[in-house]
C-alpha positions, 0 to 999 in steps of 0.5 A, a space after each residue: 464649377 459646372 460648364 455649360 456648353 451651348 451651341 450658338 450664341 450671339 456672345 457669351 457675355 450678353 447670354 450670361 447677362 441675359 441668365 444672371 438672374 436665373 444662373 447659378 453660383 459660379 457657372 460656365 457657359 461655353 459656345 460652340 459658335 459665337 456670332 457676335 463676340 464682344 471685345 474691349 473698346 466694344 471690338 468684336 471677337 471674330 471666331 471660327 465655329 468648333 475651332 476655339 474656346 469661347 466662354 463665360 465665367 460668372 461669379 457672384 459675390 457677398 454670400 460669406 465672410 472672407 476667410 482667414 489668410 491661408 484658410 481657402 475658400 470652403 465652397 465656390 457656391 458661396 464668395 466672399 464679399 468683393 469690394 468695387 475698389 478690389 475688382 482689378 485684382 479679379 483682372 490680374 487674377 484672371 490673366 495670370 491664370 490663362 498666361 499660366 495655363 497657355 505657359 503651361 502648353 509650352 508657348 511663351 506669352 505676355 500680358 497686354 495691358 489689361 488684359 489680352 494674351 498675346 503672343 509675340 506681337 500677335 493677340 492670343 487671347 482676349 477678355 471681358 469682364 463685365 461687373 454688376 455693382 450693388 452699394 460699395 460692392 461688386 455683386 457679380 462679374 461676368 468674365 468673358 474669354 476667348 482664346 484662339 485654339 485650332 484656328 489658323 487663318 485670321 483673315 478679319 484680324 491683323 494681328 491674331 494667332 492660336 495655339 495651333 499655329 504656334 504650337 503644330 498641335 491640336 487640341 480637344 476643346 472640352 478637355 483645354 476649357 475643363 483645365 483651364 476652368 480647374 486652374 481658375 477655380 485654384 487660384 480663385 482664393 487668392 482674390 480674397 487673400 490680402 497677403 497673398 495679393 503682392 505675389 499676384 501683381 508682381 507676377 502680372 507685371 513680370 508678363 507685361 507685354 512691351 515692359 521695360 522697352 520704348 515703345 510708341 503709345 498714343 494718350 487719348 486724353 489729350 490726342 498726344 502720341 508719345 515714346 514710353 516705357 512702360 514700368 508696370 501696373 498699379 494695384 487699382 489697375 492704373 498703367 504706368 508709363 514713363 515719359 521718354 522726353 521729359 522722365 515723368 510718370 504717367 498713369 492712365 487708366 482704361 481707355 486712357 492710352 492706347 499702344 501704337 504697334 
């Protein structure tokens, strides 16, 4: 997957957006400075310049048939068709594959529905992803990262850490990103395999930040904030939380329920 370094953008997310019609197939483009990063709830992603890996993976989808289970993709140039009902597992894939590779530096992690890494009680990592639809399908997704790397003051965020910090470690920016993009890049068939699916989300939910523990959520629905447990996580992206008072399971879906940490 080719990656394309620039060296200041507003955000990665609205530049690729801006390139869509003009960017290849799957393509990277990564930011050395990022002056307005854009985070879900429409947060922005504060983010020293050359300190950290901010990037955008875009993929566009329906230019070949899905192949047989087990047979892998022949070409990242083309992917199969994505229906708008199987977005969410671009989602969990997506998590999975950046908890694995900041597993993979020896630092313990979770997954903080839907789709921020954190680490501890501190946010580690967060993402985007932004789909363009045409029909029934997803035409393209636009995924947004940023992972903390070499920063290691956050005074605009409460609650941040990075690799550095938890680690003591320093790391190259170019060499991290082209690992990460080659783990994407491995485990992108797995989006078009459904018997391989089950795995995908079951290992997503293994990582769920605050899972199986009481803790206090806030429904935004209805203004009520509650004690729950959270059980897990739907194949169409819907949380599960059990009520604490009265035993039922709630489900929510984006922008539904909010953690109260």
């Amino acid at each position: 997957m080719q990656i394309i370094w620039l060296d200041t953008v507003d955000s990665t997310n609205s530049e690729a957006l801006r390139r869509l019609p003009s960017l290849p197939g799957p393509v990277v483009l990564a930011a050395r400075e990022q002056t307005a990063g854009r985070g879900q709830r429409g947060n922005q992603w504060f983010s020293e310049p050359d300190r950290n890996l901010t990037f955008s993976i875009v993929l566009r989808f329906g230019q070949v048939e899905a192949p047989a289970s087990g047979n892998g993709l022949s070409s990242l140039d083309s992917l199969p068709a994505l229906p708008i009902a199987d977005a969410p597992w671009l989602n969990f894939l997506t998590a999975n594959v950046v908890a694995d590779f900041v597993a993979g530096l020896g630092v313990d992690c979770r997954i903080k529905w839907p789709n921020d890494v954190y680490a501890g009680r501190n946010k580690l990592c967060g993402m985007l992803i932004e789909n363009s639809l045409s029909g029934g399908s997803v035409a393209a997704s636009v995924i947004g990262i940023g992972l903390n790397i070499n920063q290691l003051e956050f005074p605009q965020l409460a609650r941040a850490t990075s690799l550095a910090r938890l680690t003591g470690d320093h790391y190259d920016l170019s060499a991290s990103l082209a690992a990460l993009v080659a783990e994407f890049e491995s485990a992108l068939p797995v989006l078009f395999d459904p018997s391989l699916r089950p795995s995908l989300l079951e290992r997503y939910c293994a990582r769920l930040f605050q899972k199986d523990v009481r803790a206090r959520y806030h429904d935004l629905l209805t203004g009520r904030e509650f004690d729950g447990i959270l059980r897990g996580v739907e194949p169409d992206g819907r949380l599960l939380v059990e009520d604490c008072q009265t035993g039922a399971p709630l489900l929510y879906r984006f922008k539904e329920v909010g953690y109260i940490l």
